[in-house]
Every structure is written in structure tokens, then in C-alpha cells.
TIKE-818659 format. One line per 2 residues: number of its first residue (from 1); their letters; for each residue x, y, z of C-alpha. Coordinates in steps of 0.2 Angstrom, whole numbers. Each point is the difference from the previous one (the first is absolute). Example, Ala and Ser with C-alpha at 12.3 -4.5 7.8 and 13.67 -1.06 7.14 Angstrom:
1) as) 62,-22,39 | 6,17,-3
//
This chain:
1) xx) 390,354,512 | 2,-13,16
3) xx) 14,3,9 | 5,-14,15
5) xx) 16,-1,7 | 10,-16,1
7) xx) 17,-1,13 | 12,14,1
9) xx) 5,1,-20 | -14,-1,-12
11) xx) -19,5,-3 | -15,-6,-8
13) xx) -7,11,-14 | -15,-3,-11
15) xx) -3,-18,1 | 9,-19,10
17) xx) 12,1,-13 | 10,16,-3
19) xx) 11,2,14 | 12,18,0
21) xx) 14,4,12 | -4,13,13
23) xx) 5,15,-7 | 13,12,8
25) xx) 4,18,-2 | 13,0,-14
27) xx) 10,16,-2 | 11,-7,-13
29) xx) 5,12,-13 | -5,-9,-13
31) xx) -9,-12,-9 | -11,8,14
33) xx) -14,-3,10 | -17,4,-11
35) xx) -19,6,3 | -7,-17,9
37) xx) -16,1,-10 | 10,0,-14
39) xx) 8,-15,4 | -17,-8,4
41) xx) -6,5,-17 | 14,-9,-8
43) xx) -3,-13,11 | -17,-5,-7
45) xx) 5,2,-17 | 17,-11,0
47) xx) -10,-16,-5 | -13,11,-11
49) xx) -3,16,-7 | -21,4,1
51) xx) -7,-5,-15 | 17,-6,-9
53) xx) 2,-20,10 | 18,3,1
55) xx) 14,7,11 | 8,20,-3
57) xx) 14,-9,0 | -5,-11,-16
59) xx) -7,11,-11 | 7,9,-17
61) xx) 7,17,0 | -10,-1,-15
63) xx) -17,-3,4 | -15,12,0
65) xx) 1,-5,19 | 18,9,3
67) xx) -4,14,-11 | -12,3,12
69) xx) 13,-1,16 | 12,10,-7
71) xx) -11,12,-7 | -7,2,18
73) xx) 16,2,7 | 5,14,-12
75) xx) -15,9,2 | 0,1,21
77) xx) 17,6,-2 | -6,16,-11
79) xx) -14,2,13 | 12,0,16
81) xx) 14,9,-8 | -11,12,-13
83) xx) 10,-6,-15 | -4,9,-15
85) xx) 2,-7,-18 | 16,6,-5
87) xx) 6,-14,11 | 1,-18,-4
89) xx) 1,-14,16 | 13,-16,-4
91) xx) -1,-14,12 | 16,-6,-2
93) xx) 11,-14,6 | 20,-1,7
95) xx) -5,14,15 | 11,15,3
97) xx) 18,-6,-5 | -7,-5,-16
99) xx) -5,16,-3 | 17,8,6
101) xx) 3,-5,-19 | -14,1,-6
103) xx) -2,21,3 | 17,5,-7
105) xx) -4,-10,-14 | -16,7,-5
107) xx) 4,18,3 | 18,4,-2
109) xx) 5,3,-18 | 9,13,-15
111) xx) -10,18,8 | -1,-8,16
113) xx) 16,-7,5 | 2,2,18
115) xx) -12,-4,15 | 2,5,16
117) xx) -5,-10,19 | -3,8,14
119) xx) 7,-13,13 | -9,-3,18
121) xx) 4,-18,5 | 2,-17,-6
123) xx) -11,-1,-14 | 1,16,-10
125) xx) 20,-4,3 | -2,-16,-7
127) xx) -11,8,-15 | 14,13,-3
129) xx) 13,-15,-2 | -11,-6,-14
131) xx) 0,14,-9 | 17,4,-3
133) xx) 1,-16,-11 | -12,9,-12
135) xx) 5,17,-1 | 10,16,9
137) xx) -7,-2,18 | -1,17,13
139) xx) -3,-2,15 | -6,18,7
141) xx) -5,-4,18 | 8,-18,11
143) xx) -2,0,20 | 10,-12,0
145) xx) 12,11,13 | -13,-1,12
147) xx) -5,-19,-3 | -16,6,-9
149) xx) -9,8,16 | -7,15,-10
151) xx) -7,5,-17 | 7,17,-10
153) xx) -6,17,0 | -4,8,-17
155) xx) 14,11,-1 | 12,-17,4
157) xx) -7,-7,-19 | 9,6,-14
159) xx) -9,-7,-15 | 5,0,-16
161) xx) -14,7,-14 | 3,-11,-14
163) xx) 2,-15,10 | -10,-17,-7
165) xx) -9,-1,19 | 0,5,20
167) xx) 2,-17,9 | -5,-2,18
169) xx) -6,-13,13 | -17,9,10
171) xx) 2,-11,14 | 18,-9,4
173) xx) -6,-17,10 | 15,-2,9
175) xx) 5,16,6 | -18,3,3
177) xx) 0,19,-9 | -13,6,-9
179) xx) -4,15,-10 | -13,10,4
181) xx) -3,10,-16 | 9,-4,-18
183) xx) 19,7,-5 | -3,12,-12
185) xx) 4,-4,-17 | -5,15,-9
187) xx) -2,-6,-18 | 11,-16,2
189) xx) -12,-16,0 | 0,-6,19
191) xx) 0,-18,3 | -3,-8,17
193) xx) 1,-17,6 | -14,-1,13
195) xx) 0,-17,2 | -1,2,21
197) xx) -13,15,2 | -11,-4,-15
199) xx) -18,2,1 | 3,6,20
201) xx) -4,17,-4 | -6,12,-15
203) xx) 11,7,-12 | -1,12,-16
205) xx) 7,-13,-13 | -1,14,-14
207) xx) 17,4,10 | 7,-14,-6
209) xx) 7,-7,-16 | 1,-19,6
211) xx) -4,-6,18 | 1,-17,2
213) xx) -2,-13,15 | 4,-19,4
215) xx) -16,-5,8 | 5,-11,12
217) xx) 1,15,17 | -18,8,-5
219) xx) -9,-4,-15 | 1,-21,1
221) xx) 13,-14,-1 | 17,-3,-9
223) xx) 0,-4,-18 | -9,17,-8
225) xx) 10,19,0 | -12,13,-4
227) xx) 6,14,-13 | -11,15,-4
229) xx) 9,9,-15 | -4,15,-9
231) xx) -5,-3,-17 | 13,12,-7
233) xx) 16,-7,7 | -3,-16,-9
235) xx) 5,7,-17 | 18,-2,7
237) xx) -1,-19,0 | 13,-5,-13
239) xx) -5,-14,-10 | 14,-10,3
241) xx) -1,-4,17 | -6,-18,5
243) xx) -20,0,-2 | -1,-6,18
245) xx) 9,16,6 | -7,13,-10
247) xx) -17,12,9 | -8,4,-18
249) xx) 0,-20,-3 | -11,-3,16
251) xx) -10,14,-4 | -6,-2,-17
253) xx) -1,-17,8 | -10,5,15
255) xx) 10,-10,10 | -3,-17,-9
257) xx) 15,0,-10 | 6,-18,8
259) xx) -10,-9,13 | -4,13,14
261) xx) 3,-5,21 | -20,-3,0
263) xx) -3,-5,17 | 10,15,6
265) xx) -10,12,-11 | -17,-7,6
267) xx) 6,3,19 | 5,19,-4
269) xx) -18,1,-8 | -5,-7,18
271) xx) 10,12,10 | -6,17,-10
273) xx) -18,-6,0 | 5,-2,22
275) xx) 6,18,0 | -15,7,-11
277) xx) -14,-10,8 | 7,-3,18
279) xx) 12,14,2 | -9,12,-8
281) xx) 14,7,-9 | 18,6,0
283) xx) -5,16,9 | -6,-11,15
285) xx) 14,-15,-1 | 14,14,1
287) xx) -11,7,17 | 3,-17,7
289) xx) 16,-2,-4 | 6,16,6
291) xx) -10,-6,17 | 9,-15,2
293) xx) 18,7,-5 | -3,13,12
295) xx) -2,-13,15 | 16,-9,-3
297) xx) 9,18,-1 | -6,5,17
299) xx) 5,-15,7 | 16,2,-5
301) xx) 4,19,3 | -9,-3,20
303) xx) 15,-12,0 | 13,10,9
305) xx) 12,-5,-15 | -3,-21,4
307) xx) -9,2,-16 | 12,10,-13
309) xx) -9,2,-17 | 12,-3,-18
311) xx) -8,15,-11 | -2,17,5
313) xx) -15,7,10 | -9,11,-19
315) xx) 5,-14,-9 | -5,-17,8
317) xx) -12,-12,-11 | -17,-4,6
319) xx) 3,-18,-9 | 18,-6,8
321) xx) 1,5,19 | 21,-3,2
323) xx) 7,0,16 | 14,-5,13
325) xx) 3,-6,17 | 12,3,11
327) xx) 10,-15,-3 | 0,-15,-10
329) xx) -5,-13,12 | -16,10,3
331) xx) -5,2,-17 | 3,-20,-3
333) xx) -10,-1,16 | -14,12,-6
335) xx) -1,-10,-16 | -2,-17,8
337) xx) -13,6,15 | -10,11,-16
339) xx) -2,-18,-11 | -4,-9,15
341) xx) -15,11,4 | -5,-2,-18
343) xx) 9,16,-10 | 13,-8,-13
345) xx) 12,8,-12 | 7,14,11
347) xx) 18,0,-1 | 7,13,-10
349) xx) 11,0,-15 | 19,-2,2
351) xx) 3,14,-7 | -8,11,17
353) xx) -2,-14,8 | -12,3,15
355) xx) -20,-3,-2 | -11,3,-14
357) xx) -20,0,2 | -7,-1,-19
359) xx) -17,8,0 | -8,-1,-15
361) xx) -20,3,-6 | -5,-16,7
363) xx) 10,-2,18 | -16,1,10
365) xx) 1,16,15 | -1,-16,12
367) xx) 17,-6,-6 | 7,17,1
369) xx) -7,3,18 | 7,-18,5
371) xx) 16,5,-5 | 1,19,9
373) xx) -7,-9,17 | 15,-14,-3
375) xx) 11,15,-1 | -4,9,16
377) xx) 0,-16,10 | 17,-6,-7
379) xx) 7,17,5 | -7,-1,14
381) xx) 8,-15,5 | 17,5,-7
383) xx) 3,17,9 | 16,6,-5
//
């Protein structure tokens, strides 16, 4: 592919007629940044697929040519993650806060009637307030106390045997916390919502009863939410909820129940065939991830205090780096000098205010770097 650059804003790519915008280092936490040859990929089969003469975006959830995507898709999946049979994979539209709903719904019946949330931050919070509009609702851990800076201990969790399911979030995007290993469940079904560390590392998904994922931090754009269910659970699905909103529906449907997001499933089947092919698999994405995390954490902790991180030291995410500065002017000021030097999407939620570096599978160890020397140099320059 020819690249030529023309001015300050754009470049050339593949022939005199396709022009792109320089791209920048995006750290948004999502829809966020993805594998550029996966991009490129996409790009040449927008106007056709190979051997099909027309767009992904064109083309019937129906045809033999779809069957073939998602099938794909499904099948890197089990590869990457080791999925076994006993599980079923939904590609499923509506993103987490549909399945807020959706959960409760499915599993929470007459021998199941409470489920109990393990709360960590915003998102498992917002899950738990979902819940309680479909059944008895504990909640047996909140860190709310400490603005969610920390994860629980095993002997915080009191979890009740006979409850419908375990509810947590693995990786809190806002607070930036993360879990290293799962909660234990004992015989409870765990279910996780991963959406912001999926596919990042390896995980035993036998410990799971459902883990699910909106695929727009690791696994390709907004529009699909990844569910991996175990077969058993879906006997609970009562038969008079809304087709739309009942797993065993989707399942017998193998997610073609309605029309599915096509072009968002095709880019998932991208992105795992990126992290099997060019990665090399999960083993190896989760070393590089770790690597780059570990550079904007130095840089932080060699701060004097300049830099003050949100989460606690043992429990910090290697996806969402959250941080503060001294004051508010100078985090304004860090923001504004980062985008002009091509970094966007910094500025952290309102809710811990601050910085937030979002770096997913496919932020490139140059972006990373780019950002930690920015770091050192603004402090530099601010000495307090």
C-alpha cells in the first residue's frame, strides 16, 4: 500500500483517490482504537468482499457468505479463550445495559430467587441497579466508601449458596481496577462483564457460568456484545419473556434470531484472526500489555506525588491507567498540550476526574511510550 503525505491533516493510502486523516494516538475508552491492519482489511473490503462484488456492509445475515463470517468469528474465539462445547457464543446487540436486564431475567427464578453483585465501580453499580427490578438483589461487597479504589478479599464476600448467580465487573473502566484472579463463587454460577479487559489476557472460562463483553474496548466496534453462556443455565429462560430478550432464543437461533450487527461481527472475526495470526495469542497479547501498563505506572510512582494514581497499587488495571494532578488547571493544561501532540481522549471521567490513558490490545507500544515521555516532560516543567 502507497502511502504519500499531503499538508499537515491527511494521507494518501493505496491509490489518487482515497484520502484518510492522519491518524492520532486515541486513548478513548471506548469505541476504541483498533488493530490497524484490521482497519486496512476492512478497508479493502468496504466496496467488496473477495469473490462476493459487494460491500460487508450489504450483504445478508443470511447468506452462505455471513454463515462463513460468523462462523469464523466463533470459532477464533474458542481457539483464543479454549472454549469447550458445553458453551454456546451469542453475538448480541443493545451492549451492557441491555444486558443489565437481560441477566436477572434469564437466570433469576422459583429455586433461584435471589442474585447477588459484587460492586466495584460504575458499571457493576449500574448492573446491580438493574437487577433489583427483577428479583431480591444482595449486594455482598460495594467500595463505594472508598470511591472504588480497591477490589475485596475473599473473606470480604459473603455469598449466598442457592443464589440464581455471582455478578461482577473484571475490569472497572473508570476507576481503572482490575481483578487479577476470579471471586470465588463456589457452586454459584459466576457471571462477569468483561467488556474492558476481554481477550487482553487468558482466562479459564470453565470458571464461568456467563462472561460477556461489548466489543467496542477490545474485540471490534460498537454495535455487537459478545455473550459466552454455559449451556446448562439456559434451561432457566422462562418462556414468557420477550423473544428478543431471552439467551436460549439466540441460542437455538445461533444468533440469527433477527438480523444480526454484521459488519461489527465481521470486524471481531478481524480482530481474533489479528491476535491468533499477528499476536500470536493471548499468552503473548497479555505480556504486552503488562509491558505497557507497567511504563505509565512508573511514571507515575517516580512522580514525587505530581502524579497521584485513583486505584490502589495490587489492584490497578492494565487497560484504564487513572490518574490526577495537582490541580485542575494543570490537568486542563495536560489534556490540551497531550491532543496537540497527537494523544486524544485523555481526560478522565467525572466521576475521579483527573486523566485516563485507555490501553487496550491494539494501542501500539509507540503511543504508550509517547504518552510516558509527555508525562515526564510536563512534570518537568511543572515542578511543584
Amino acid at each position: 500500500m502507497q502511502i504519500v503525505t499531503i499538508g499537515e491533516n491527511y494521507v494518501m493510502l493505496r491509490d489518487e483517490t482515497t484520502l484518510m486523516t492522519k491518524r492520532v494516538y486515541n486513548f478513548s475508552a471506548g469505541p476504541a482504537v483498533l488493530p490497524e491492519p484490521v482497519l486496512a482489511e476492512a478497508q479493502r473490503d468496504l466496496m467488496a468482499l473477495p469473490g462476493v462484488g459487494a460491500s460487508i456492509l450489504e450483504i445478508s445475515h443470511r447468506s452462505k457468505t455471513f454463515e462463513r463470517i460468523i462462523g469464523e468469528a466463533e470459532a477464533n474465539l474458542r481457539q483464543l479463550l479454549g472454549i469447550p462445547e458445553e458453551y454456546t457464543i451469542l453475538f448480541l446487540q443493545g451492549g451492557s445495559r441491555l444486558l443489565f436486564s437481560m441477566i436477572p431475567m434469564n437466570f433469576v427464578d422459583a429455586g433461584h430467587p435471589v442474585c447477588d453483585y459484587l460492586v466495584s465501580g460504575s458499571w457493576s453499580k449500574y448492573a446491580a441497579q438493574e437487577a433489583v427490578k427483577f428479583g431480591e438483589t444482595k449486594i455482598v461487597w460495594d467500595g463505594k466508601s472508598t470511591n472504588y479504589d480497591r477490589l475485596p478479599c475473599k473473606a470480604d464476600l459473603q455469598i449466598d449458596p442457592k443464589a440464581a448467580y455471582l455478578y461482577y465487573a473484571s475490569n472497572e473502566t473508570i476507576q481503572g481496577v482490575q481483578f487479577r484472579e476470579e471471586p470465588s463463587a463456589d457452586n454459584v454460577p459466576l457471571v462477569c462483564d468483561a467488556s474492558s479487559d476481554f481477550l487482553s489476557r487468558p482466562l479459564d472460562i470453565r470458571k464461568y457460568g456467563m462472561l460477556y463483553a461489548c466489543a467496542q474496548k477490545n474485540a471490534g466496534p460498537a454495535g455487537v456484545s459478545i455473550v459466552i453462556l454455559r449451556k446448562d443455565l439456559l434451561a432457566r429462560s422462562k418462556e414468557s419473556l420477550p423473544g428478543y430478550l431471552n439467551f436460549q432464543i439466540h441460542a437455538e437461533a445461533e444468533s440469527l434470531w433477527n438480523t444480526a450487527p454484521t459488519f461489527a461481527i465481521y470486524v471481531v472475526s478481524l480482530v481474533t484472526k489479528w491476535l491468533i495470526n499477528e499476536i500470536g495469542g493471548l499468552e503473548k497479547m497479555e505480556a504486552i500489555n503488562r509491558g505497557k501498563a507497567r511504563l505509565l505506572y512508573e511514571a507515575i510512582d517516580s512522580s514525587g506525588g505530581f502524579y497521584a494514581g485513583h486505584a490502589q497499587p495490587e489492584f490497578r488495571s492494565m487497560m484504564n491507567v487513572s490518574f490526577r494532578l495537582p490541580s485542575d488547571e494543570l490537568t486542563k493544561q495536560f489534556v490540551d498540550e497531550a491532543e496537540k501532540q497527537g494523544m486524544t481522549d485523555l481526560k478522565g471521567h467525572r466521576s475521579v476526574g483527573g486523566i485516563r490513558a485507555s490501553i487496550y490490545n491494539a494501542m501500539p507500544l509507540a503511543g504508550v511510550e509517547k504518552l510516558r515521555d509527555f508525562m515526564l516532560t510536563f512534570h518537568n516543567q511543572h515542578p511543584q
